[in-house]
TORKOL-4160 file (C-alpha; in steps of 0.2 Angstrom, whole numbers, padded with zeros to 4 digits, m for minus):
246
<pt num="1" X="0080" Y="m0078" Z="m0009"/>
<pt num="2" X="0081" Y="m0070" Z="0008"/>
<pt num="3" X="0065" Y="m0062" Z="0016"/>
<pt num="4" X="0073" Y="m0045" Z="0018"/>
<pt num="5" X="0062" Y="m0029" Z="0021"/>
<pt num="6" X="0074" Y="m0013" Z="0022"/>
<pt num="7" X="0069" Y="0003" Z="0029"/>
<pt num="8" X="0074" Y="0020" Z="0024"/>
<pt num="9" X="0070" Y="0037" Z="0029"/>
<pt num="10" X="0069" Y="0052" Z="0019"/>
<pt num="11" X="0056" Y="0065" Z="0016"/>
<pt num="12" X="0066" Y="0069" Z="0000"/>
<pt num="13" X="0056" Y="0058" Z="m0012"/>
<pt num="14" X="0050" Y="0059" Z="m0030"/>
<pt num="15" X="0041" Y="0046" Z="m0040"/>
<pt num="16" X="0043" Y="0047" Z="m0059"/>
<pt num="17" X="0031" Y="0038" Z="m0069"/>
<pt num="18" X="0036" Y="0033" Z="m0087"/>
<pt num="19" X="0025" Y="0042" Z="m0101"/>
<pt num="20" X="0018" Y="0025" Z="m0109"/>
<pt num="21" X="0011" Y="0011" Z="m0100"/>
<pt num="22" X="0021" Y="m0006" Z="m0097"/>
<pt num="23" X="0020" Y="m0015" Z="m0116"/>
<pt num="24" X="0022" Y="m0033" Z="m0113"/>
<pt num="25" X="0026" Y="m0046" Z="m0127"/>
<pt num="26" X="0012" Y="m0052" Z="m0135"/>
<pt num="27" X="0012" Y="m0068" Z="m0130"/>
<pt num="28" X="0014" Y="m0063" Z="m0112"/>
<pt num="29" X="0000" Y="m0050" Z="m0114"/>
<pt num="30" X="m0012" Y="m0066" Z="m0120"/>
<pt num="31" X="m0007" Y="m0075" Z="m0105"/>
<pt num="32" X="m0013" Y="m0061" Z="m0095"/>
<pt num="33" X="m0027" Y="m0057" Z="m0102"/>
<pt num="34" X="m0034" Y="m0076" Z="m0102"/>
<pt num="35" X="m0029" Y="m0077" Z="m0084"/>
<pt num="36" X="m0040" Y="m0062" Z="m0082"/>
<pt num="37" X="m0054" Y="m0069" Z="m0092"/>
<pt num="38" X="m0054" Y="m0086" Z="m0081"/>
<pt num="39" X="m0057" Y="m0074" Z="m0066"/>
<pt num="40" X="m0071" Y="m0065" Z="m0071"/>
<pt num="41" X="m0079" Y="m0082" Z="m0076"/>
<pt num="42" X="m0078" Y="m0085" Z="m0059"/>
<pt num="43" X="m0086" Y="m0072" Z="m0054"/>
<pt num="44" X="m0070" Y="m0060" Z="m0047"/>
<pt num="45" X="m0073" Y="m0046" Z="m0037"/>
<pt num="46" X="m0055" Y="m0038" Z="m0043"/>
<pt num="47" X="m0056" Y="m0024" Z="m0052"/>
<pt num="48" X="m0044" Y="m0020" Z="m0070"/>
<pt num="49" X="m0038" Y="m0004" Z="m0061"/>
<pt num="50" X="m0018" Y="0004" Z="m0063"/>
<pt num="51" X="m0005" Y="m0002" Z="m0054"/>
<pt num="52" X="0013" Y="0005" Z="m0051"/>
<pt num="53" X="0028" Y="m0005" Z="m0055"/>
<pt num="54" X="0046" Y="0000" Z="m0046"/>
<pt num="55" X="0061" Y="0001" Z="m0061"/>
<pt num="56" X="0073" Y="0007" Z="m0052"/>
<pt num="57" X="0077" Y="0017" Z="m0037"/>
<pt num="58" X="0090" Y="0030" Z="m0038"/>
<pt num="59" X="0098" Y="0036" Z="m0018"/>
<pt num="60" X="0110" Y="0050" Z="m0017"/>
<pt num="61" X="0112" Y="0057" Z="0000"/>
<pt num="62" X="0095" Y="0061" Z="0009"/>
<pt num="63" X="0086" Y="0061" Z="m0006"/>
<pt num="64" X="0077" Y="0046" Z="m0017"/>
<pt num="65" X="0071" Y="0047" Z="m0034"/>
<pt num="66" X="0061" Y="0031" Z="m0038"/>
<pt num="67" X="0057" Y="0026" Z="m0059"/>
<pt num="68" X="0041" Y="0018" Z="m0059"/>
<pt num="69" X="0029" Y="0012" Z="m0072"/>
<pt num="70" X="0011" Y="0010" Z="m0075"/>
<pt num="71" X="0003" Y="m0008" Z="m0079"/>
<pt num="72" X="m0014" Y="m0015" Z="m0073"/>
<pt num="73" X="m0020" Y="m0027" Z="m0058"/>
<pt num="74" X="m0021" Y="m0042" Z="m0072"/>
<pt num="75" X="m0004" Y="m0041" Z="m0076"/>
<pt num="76" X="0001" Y="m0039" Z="m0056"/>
<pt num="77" X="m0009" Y="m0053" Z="m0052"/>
<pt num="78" X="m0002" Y="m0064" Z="m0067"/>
<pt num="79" X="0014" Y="m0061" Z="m0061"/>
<pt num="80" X="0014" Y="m0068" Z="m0044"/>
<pt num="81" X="0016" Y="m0082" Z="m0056"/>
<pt num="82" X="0031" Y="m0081" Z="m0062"/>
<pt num="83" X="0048" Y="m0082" Z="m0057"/>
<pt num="84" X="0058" Y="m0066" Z="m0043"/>
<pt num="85" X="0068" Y="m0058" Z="m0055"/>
<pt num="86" X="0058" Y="m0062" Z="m0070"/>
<pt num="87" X="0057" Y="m0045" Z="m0082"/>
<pt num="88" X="0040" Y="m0044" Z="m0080"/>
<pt num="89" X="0036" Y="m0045" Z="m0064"/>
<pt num="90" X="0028" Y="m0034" Z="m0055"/>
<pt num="91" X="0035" Y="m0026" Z="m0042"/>
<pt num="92" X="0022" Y="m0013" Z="m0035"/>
<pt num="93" X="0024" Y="0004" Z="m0028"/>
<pt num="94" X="0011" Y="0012" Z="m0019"/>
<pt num="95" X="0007" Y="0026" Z="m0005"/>
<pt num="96" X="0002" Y="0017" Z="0015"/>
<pt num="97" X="m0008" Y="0030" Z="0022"/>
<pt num="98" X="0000" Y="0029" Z="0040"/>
<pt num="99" X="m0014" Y="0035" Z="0050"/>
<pt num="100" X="m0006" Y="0040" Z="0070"/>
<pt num="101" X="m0017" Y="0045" Z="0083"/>
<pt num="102" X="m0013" Y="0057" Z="0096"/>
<pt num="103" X="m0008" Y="0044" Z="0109"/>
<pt num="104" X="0004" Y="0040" Z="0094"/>
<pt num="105" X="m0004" Y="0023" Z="0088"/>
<pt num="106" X="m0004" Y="0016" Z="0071"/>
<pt num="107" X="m0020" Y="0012" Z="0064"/>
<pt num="108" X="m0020" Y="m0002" Z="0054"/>
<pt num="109" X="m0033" Y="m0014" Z="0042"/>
<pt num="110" X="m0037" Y="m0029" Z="0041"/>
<pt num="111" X="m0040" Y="m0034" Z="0023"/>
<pt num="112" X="m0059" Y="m0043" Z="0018"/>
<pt num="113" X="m0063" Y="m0059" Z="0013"/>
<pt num="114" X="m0064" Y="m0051" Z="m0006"/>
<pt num="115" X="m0049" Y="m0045" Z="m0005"/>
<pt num="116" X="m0034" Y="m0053" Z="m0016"/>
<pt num="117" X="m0026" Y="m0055" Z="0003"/>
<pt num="118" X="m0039" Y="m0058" Z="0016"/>
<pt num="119" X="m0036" Y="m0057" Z="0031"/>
<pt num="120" X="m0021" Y="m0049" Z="0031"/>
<pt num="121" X="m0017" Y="m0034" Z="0042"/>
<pt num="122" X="m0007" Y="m0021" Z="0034"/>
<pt num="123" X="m0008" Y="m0001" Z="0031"/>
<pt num="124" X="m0022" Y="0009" Z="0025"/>
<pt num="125" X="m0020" Y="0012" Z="0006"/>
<pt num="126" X="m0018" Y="0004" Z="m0012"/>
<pt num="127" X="m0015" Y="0005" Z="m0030"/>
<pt num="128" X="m0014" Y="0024" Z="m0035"/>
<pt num="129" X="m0027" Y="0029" Z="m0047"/>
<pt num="130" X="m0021" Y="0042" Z="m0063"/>
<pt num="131" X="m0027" Y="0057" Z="m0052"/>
<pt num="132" X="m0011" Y="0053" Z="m0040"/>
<pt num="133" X="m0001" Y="0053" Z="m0056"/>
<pt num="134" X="0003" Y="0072" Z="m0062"/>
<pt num="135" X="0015" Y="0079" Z="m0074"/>
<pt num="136" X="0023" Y="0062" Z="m0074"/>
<pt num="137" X="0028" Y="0062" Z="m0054"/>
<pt num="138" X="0017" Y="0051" Z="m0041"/>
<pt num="139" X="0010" Y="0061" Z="m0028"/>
<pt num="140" X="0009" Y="0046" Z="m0013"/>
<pt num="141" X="0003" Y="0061" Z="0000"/>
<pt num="142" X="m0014" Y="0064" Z="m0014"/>
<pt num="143" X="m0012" Y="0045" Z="m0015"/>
<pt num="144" X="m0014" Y="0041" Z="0004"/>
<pt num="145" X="m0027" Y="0057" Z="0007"/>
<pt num="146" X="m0038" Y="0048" Z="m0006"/>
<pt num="147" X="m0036" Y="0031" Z="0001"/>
<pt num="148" X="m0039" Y="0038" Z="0020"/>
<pt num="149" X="m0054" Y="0044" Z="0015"/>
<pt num="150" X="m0061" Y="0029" Z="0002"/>
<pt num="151" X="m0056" Y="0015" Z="0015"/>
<pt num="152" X="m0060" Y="0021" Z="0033"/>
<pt num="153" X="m0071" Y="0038" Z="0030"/>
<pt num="154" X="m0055" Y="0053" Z="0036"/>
<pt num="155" X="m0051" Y="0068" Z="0028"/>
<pt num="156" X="m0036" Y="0073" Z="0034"/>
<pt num="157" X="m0030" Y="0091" Z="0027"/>
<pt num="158" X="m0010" Y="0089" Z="0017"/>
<pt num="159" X="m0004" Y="0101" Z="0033"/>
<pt num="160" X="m0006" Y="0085" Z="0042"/>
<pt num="161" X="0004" Y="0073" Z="0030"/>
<pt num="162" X="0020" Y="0069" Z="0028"/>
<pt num="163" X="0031" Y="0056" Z="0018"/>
<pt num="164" X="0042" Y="0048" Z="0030"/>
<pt num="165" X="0052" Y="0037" Z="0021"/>
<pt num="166" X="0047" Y="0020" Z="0012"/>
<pt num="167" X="0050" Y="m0001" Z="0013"/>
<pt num="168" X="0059" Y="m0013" Z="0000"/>
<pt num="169" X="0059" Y="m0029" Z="0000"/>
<pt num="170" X="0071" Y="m0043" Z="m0009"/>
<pt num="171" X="0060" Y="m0041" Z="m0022"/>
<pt num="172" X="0060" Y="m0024" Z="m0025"/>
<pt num="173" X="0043" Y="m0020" Z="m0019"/>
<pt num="174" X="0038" Y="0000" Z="m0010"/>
<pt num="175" X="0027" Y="0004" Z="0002"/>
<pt num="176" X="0031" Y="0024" Z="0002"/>
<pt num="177" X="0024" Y="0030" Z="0023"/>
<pt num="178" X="0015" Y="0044" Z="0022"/>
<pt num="179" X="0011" Y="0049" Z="0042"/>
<pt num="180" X="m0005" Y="0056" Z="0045"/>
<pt num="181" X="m0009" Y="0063" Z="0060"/>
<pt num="182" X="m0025" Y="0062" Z="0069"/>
<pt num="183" X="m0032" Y="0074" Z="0081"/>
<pt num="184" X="m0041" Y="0059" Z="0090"/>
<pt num="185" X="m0034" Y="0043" Z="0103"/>
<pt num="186" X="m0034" Y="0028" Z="0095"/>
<pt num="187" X="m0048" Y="0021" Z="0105"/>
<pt num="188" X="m0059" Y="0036" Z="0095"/>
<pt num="189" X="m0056" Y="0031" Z="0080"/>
<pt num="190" X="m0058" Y="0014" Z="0078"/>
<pt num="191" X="m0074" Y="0017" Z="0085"/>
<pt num="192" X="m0077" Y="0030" Z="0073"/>
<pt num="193" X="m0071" Y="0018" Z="0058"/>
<pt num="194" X="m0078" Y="0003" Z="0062"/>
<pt num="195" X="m0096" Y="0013" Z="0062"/>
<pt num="196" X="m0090" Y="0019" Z="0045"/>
<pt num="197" X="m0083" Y="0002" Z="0037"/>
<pt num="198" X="m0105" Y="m0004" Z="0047"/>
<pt num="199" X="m0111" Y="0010" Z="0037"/>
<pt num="200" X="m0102" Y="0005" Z="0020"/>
<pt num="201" X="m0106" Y="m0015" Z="0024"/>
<pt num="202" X="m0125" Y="m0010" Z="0022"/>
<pt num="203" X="m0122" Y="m0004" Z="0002"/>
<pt num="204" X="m0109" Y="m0019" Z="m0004"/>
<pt num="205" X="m0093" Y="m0025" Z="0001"/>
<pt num="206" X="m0079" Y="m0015" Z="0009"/>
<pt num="207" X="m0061" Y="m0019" Z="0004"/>
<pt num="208" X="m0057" Y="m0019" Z="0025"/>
<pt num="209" X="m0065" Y="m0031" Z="0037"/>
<pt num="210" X="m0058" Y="m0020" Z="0051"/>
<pt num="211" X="m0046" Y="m0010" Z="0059"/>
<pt num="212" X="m0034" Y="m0013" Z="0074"/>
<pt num="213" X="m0022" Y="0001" Z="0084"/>
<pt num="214" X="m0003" Y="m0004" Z="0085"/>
<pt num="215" X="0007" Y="0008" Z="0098"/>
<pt num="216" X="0022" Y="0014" Z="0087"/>
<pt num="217" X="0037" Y="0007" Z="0098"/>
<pt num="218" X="0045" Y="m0010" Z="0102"/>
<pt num="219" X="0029" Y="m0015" Z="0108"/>
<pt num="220" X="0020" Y="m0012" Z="0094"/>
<pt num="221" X="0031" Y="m0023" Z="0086"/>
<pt num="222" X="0027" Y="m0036" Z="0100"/>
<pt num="223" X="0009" Y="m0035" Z="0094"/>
<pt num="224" X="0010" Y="m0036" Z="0077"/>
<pt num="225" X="0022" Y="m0054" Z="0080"/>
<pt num="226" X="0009" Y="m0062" Z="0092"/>
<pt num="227" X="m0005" Y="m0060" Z="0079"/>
<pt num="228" X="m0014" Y="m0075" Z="0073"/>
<pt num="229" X="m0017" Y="m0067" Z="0057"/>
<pt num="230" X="m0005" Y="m0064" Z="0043"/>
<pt num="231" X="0003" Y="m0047" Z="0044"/>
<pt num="232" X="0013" Y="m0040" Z="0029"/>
<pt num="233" X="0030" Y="m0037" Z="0032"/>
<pt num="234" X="0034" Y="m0019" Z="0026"/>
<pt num="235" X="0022" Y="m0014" Z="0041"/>
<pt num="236" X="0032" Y="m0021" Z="0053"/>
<pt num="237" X="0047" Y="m0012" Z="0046"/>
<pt num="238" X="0035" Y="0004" Z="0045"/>
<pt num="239" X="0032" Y="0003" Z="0062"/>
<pt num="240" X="0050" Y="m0001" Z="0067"/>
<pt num="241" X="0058" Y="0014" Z="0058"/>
<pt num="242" X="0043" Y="0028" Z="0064"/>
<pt num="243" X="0049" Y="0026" Z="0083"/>
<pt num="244" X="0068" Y="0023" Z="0078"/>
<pt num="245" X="0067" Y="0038" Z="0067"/>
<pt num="246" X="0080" Y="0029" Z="0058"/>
């Protein structure tokens, strides 16, 4: 299968989440749940939080109406297992909290050694938590406010957020951009994160290691290419579709 990471812009969006939770077969579900049990063994630092699944995107004009389920991070991380287009894979859905400075940079982080990818750079943000799910719609603006404020300590006010579009990959897999604008230069806030994520250290393990800037243009691209470090793909596409507009 084709590495292929499509952009598309809309800021008409809605995310409906399915009633029930995802009901595997039962033997499936054992599977899971064993694999699950053979991490904590090991001593995991994961946590068995909720996870959004993509079932089907629906595009009519300018506006996008994604169907998505709930499962859990067992079952998402069981299924890295099995086969692209088996029927239970998951194919995760979640809000990147697209945080741009005032010189219009990207901040970005770069995963911890805890982390189920370390050391990868990708977008601020994660799984949603059931507070992001009301009346059966995803809200990713609540989602990436939330995950702005977990991960690198800013509270940035819903008048300053805005879905811009989202990712796909082949497999099906959403990153939904929600830009956040920062009253501060990029230089300013790394700073001001990387005291926060020093400050967090002292109490446990934070879920980034740290943060970098990426300039929102062609060479920001150039940037995120020349890394050493692995960098996730719908970020790229993220960062290419923000200055295209397109």
């Amino acid at each position: 299968m084709a590495k292929v990471t499509r952009w598309v812009a809309t800021r008409h969006l809605e995310v409906v989440v399915d009633k029930e939770p995802w009901r595997l077969p039962e033997g499936l579900q054992q599977q899971v749940n064993q694999y699950w049990d053979g991490l904590i063994r090991h001593g995991t630092p994961f946590f068995r939080g909720p996870v959004l699944s993509v079932r089907q995107v629906h595009e009519e004009g300018s506006s996008v109406v994604i169907e998505g389920v709930l499962t859990d991070y067992a079952h998402y991380l069981f299924s890295r297992q099995l086969p692209a287009q088996h029927p239970y894979q998951v194919r995760v859905l979640f809000a990147a909290a697209c945080l741009v400075t005032r010189d219009n940079w990207l901040i970005a982080g770069v995963m911890n050694a805890d982390t189920s990818r370390p050391g990868w750079i990708q977008a601020i943000g994660g799984s949603p938590n059931f507070d992001d799910i009301v009346d059966g719609r995803f809200l990713p603006v609540s989602s990436a406010r939330r995950e702005a404020l977990e991960e690198v300590g800013i509270e940035i006010p819903p008048s300053r957020c805005e879905v811009k579009g989202f990712t796909q990959d082949e497999m099906g897999r959403i990153a939904i951009a929600v830009s956040m604008s920062l009253e501060q230069r990029c230089d300013e806030i790394i700073n001001d994160v990387r005291r926060y994520l020093n400050a967090l250290s002292q109490d446990g393990t934070t879920e980034l290691e740290d943060v970098l800037g990426i300039p929102i243009g062609p060479s920001g691209l150039h940037v995120l290419e020349s890394q050493t470090r692995p960098v996730v793909r719908y970020l790229k596409a993220i960062v290419r579709g923000f200055y295209t507009g397109g």
